[in-house]
BALOBA-1460 file (C-alpha; in Angstrom, 3 decimals):
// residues 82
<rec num="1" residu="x" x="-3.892" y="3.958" z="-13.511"/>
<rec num="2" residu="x" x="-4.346" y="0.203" z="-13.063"/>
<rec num="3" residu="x" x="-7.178" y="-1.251" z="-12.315"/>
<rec num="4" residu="x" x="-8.026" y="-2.052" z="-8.958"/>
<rec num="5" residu="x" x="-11.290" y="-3.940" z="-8.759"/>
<rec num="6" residu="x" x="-10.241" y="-7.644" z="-7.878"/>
<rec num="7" residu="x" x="-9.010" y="-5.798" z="-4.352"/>
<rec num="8" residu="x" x="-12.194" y="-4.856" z="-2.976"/>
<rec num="9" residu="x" x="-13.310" y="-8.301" z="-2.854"/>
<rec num="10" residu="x" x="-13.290" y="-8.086" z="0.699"/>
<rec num="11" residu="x" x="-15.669" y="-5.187" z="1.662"/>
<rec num="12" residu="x" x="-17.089" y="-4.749" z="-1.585"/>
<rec num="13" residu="x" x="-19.019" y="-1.092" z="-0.108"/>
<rec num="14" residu="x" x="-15.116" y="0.280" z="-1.366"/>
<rec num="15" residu="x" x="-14.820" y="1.330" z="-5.098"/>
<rec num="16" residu="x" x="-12.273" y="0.699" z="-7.016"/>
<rec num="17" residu="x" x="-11.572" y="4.197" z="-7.180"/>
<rec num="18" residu="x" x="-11.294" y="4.757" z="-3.466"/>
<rec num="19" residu="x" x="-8.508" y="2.432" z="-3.754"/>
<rec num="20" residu="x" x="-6.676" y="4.003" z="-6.657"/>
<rec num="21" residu="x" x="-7.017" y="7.426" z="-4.891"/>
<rec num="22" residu="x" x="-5.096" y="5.863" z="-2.271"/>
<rec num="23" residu="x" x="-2.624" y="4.666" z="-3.976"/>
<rec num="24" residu="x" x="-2.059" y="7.744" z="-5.864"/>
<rec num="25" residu="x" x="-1.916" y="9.684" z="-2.478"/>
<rec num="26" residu="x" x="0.375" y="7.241" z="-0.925"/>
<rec num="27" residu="x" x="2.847" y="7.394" z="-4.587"/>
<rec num="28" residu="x" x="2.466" y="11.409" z="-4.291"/>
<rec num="29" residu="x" x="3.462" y="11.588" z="-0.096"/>
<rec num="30" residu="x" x="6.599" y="8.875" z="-1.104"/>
<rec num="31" residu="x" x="7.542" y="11.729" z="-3.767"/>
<rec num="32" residu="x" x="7.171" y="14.666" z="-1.184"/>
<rec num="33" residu="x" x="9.486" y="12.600" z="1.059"/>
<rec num="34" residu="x" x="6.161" y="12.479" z="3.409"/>
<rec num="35" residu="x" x="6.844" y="8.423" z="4.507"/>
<rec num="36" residu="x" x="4.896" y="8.457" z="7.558"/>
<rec num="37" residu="x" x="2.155" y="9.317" z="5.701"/>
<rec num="38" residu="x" x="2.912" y="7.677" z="2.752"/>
<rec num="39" residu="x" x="2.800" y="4.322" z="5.480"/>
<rec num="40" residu="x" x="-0.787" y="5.600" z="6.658"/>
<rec num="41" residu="x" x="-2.253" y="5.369" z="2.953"/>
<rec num="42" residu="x" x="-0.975" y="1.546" z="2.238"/>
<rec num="43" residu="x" x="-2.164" y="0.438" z="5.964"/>
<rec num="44" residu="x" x="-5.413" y="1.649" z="5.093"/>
<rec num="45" residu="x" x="-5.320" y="0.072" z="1.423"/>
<rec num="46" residu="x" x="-4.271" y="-3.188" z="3.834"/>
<rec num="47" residu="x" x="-6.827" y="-2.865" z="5.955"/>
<rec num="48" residu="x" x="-9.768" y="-2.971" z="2.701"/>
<rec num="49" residu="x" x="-7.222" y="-5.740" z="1.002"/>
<rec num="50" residu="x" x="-5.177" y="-7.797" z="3.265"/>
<rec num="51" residu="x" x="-3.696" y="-9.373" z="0.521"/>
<rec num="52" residu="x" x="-2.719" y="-6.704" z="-1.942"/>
<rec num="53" residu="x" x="1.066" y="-7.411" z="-2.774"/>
<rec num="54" residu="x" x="1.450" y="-4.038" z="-4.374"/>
<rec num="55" residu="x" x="0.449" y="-2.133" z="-1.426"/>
<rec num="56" residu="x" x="2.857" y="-4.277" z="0.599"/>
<rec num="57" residu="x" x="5.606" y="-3.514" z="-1.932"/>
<rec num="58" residu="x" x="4.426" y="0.548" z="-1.552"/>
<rec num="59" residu="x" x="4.249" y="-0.002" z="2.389"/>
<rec num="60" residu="x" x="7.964" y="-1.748" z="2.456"/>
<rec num="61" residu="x" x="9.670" y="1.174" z="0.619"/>
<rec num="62" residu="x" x="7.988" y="3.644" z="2.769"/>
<rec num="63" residu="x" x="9.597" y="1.434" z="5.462"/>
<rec num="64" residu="x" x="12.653" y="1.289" z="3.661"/>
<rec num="65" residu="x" x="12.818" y="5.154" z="3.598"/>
<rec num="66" residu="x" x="11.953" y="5.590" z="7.218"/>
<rec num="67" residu="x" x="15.113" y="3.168" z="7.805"/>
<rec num="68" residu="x" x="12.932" y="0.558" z="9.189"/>
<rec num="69" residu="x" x="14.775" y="-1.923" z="7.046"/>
<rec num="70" residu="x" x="13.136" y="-5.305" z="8.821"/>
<rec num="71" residu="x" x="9.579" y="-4.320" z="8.615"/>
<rec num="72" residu="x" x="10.673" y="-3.393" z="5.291"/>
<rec num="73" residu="x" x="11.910" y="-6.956" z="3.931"/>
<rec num="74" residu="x" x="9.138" y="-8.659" z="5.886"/>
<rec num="75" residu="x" x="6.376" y="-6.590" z="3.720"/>
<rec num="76" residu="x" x="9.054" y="-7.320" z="0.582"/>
<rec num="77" residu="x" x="7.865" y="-11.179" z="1.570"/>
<rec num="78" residu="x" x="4.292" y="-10.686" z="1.937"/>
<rec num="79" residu="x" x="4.060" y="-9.074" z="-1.418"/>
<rec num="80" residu="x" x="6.613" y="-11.907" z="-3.205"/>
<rec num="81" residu="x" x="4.868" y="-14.623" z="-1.048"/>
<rec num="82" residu="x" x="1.269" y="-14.003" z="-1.596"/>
């Protein structure tokens, strides 16, 4: 598990392990094919961190799976941008 601690800088009430259960549930709903879902996890890790780029990598292949291949490559960007 990596560590997740320099994204709750925002709204520092949010543990670090909030996070990481996040992102584990988001990784485990991308494995059950569950993308929708999978989506609803990384908006929410977005919404505590605006600017995590691995979330936005997580969020544009749950994209990429759901065939939304422009919102896709535009969260690609945000996580090779920021």
């Amino acid at each position: 598990m990596q560590d997740t601690s320099h994204e709750t800088k925002k709204l520092p009430n949010v543990s670090a392990e909030a996070i990481n259960a996040l992102y584990d549930e988001g990784k485990l709903l991308l494995c059950m094919g569950r993308y929708e879902e999978a989506l609803q996890c990384y908006d929410r890790i977005l919404e505590i961190s605006p600017t995590s780029k691995r979330a936005e990598g997580y969020k544009g292949l749950a994209l990429f799976k759901l065939k939304r291949h422009a919102e896709a490559s535009q969260c690609y960007e945000r996580a090779l941008v920021n």
